[in-house]
N, C-alpha and C positions, 0 to 999 in steps of 0.2 A: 277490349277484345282479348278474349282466350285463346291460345295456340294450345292443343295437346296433342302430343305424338301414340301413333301408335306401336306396339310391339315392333312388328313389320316393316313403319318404317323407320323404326328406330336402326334396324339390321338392316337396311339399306344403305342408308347414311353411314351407318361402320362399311359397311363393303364400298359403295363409291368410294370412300377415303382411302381406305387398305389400295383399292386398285388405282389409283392414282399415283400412290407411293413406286418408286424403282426399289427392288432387294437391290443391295451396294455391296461389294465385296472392299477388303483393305488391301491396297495395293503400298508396299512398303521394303525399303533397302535401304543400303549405304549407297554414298554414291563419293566413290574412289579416283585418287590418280592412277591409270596403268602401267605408269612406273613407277613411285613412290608406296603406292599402297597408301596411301595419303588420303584423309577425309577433303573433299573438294566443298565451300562453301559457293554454294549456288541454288540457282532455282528452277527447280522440275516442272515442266508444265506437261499436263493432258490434254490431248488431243483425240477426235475423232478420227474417220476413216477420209473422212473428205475434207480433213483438213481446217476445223472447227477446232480453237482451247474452249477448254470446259472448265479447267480451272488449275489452279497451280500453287506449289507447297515453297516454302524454306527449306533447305536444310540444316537442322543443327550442328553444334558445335562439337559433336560427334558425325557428322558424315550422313547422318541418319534423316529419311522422309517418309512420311506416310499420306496416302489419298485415296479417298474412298468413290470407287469408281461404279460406276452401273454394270452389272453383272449381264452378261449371254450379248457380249458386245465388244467386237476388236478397236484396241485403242492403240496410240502412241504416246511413247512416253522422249520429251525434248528438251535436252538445255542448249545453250547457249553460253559459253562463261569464258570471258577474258583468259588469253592465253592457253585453249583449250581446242582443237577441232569440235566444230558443230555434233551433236551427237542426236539419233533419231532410231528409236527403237520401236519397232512393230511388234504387237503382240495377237495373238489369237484371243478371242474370247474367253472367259473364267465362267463357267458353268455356274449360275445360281445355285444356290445353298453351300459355296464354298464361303470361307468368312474372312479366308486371310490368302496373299499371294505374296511372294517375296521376289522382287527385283533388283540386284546391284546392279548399279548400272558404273560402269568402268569408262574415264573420257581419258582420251588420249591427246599429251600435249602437243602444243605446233612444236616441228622439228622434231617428232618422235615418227 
């Protein structure tokens, strides 16, 4: 048995694909002590609005994380790190066709 596609739906099958894909923006910083200026090794997680992780980074041995998040969509950005207050940042939506966001996020330690 032969299968051939035609033109038509060959340009279907691209388009369902395309529209299936989310455009992702780069969401990326340091993430610091606020009072040392200190790179803090820890782990950044993304969050929805209702309270869903979507997924979550390292950060290097520079202070440095990057996460490529779904654009025309308010997220939180969370850590958690030994000897640090809980830290929980909300942000507004990034308008698709942006490609890059830049976040430092600064935790402050217990007894500061």
């Amino acid at each position: 048995m032969r299968i051939t596609f035609t033109t038509t739906a060959m340009f279907f099958l691209l388009f369902a694909a395309r529209a299936q894909q989310t455009e992702r923006v780069q969401v990326y910083g340091r993430v610091i002590d606020k009072v040392t200026r200190g790179a803090v090794y820890a782990t950044v997680e993304h969050y929805d609005t209702a309270g869903k992780r979507w997924s979550l980074t390292e950060v290097n041995s520079d202070g440095r994380y990057a996460l490529f998040l779904p654009c025309d969509a308010p997220f939180e950005l969370r850590i958690t790190e030994n000897g640090y207050r809980p830290f929980v940042l909300g942000f507004e939506a990034v308008p698709c066709g942006t490609t890059t966001f830049e976040a430092d996020l600064m935790l402050t330690p217990f007894g500061q």
